[in-house]
C-alpha positions as CSV (number, residue, x, y, z in Angstrom):
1,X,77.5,95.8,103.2
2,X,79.9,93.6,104.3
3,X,83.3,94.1,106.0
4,X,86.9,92.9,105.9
5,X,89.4,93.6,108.2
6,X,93.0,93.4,107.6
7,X,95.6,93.1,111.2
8,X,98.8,94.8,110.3
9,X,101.8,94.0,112.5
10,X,105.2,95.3,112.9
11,X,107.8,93.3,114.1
12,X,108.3,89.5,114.3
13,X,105.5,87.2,115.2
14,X,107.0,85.1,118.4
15,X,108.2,81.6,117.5
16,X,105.8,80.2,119.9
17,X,102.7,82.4,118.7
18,X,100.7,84.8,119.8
19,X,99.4,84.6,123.5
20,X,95.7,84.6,122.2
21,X,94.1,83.6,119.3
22,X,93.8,86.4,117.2
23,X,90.4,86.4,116.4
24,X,89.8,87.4,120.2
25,X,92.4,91.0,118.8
26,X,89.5,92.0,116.5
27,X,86.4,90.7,119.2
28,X,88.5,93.5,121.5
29,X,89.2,95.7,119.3
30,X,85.6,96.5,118.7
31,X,85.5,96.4,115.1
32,X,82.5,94.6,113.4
33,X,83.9,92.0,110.3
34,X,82.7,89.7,108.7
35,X,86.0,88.3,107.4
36,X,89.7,89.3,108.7
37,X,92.8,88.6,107.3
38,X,96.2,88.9,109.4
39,X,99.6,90.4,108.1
40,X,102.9,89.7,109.7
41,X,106.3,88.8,108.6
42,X,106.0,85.1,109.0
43,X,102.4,85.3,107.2
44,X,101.5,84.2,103.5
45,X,100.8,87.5,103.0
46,X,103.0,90.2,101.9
47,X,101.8,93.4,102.5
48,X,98.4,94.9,102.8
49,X,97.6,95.2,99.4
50,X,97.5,91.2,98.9
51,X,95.0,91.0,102.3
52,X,93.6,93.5,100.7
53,X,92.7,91.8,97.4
54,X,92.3,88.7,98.8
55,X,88.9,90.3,101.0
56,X,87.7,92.2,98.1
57,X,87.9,89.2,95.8
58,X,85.7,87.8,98.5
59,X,83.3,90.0,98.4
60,X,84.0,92.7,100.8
61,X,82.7,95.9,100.2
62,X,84.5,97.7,103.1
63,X,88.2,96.9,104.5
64,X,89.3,98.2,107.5
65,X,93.1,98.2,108.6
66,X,94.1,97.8,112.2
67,X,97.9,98.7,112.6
68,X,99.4,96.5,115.7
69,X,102.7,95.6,117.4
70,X,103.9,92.7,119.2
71,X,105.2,92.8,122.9
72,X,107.7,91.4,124.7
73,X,105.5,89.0,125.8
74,X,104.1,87.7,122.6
75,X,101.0,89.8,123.0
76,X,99.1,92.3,120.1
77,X,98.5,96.0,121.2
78,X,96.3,98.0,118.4
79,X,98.7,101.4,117.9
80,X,95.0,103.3,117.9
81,X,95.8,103.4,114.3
82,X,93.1,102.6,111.4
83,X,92.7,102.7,107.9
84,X,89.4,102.7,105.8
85,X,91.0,101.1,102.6
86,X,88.3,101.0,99.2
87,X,88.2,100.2,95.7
C-alpha cells in the first residue's frame, strides 16, 4: 500500500526558508512515505484537502498528516500531532 504524507504548518514560512530541507522533517519524523506534500501559507497549496487530492490522485492509498510550527529560528517542530486522512 502506498503512503502520502501531507506537512501542515502554522504560521509563516521564513523569507529566507527553512533551516533544513524539509525532506530531512519527515526522515526525522519517523514516518514511512512514499510521496509528501508540504502546506504552508506561502505554498501552492491551500489547505489540506488540495495536498490531499493531489496524493490520492497519485495513487496513494494512505495519507498521513503531520501538523508543525515554525520557530523563531526558521526551524519545523512536529506539534506530536497526526492525522490518518482516507477516501
Amino acid at each position: 500500500m502506498k503512503t502520502g504524507a501531507i506537512i501542515y504548518v502554522a504560521g509563516e514560512e521564513p523569507r529566507s526558508g527553512f533551516g533544513i530541507n524539509p525532506l530531512e522533517y519527515i526522515k526525522r519524523s519517523g514516518v514511512i512515505a512514499d510521496q509528501w506534500e508540504m502546506v504552508t501559507h506561502n505554498s501552492g497549496h491551500f489547505d489540506i484537502h488540495d495536498a490531499w487530492h493531489r496524493l490520492v490522485t497519485q495513487g496513494m492509498q494512505q495519507v498521513l498528516c503531520l501538523m508543525a510550527e515554525v520557530t523563531q529560528d526558521g526551524m519545523l517542530r512536529f506539534t506530536g500531532r497526526q492525522l490518518r486522512l482516507c477516501g
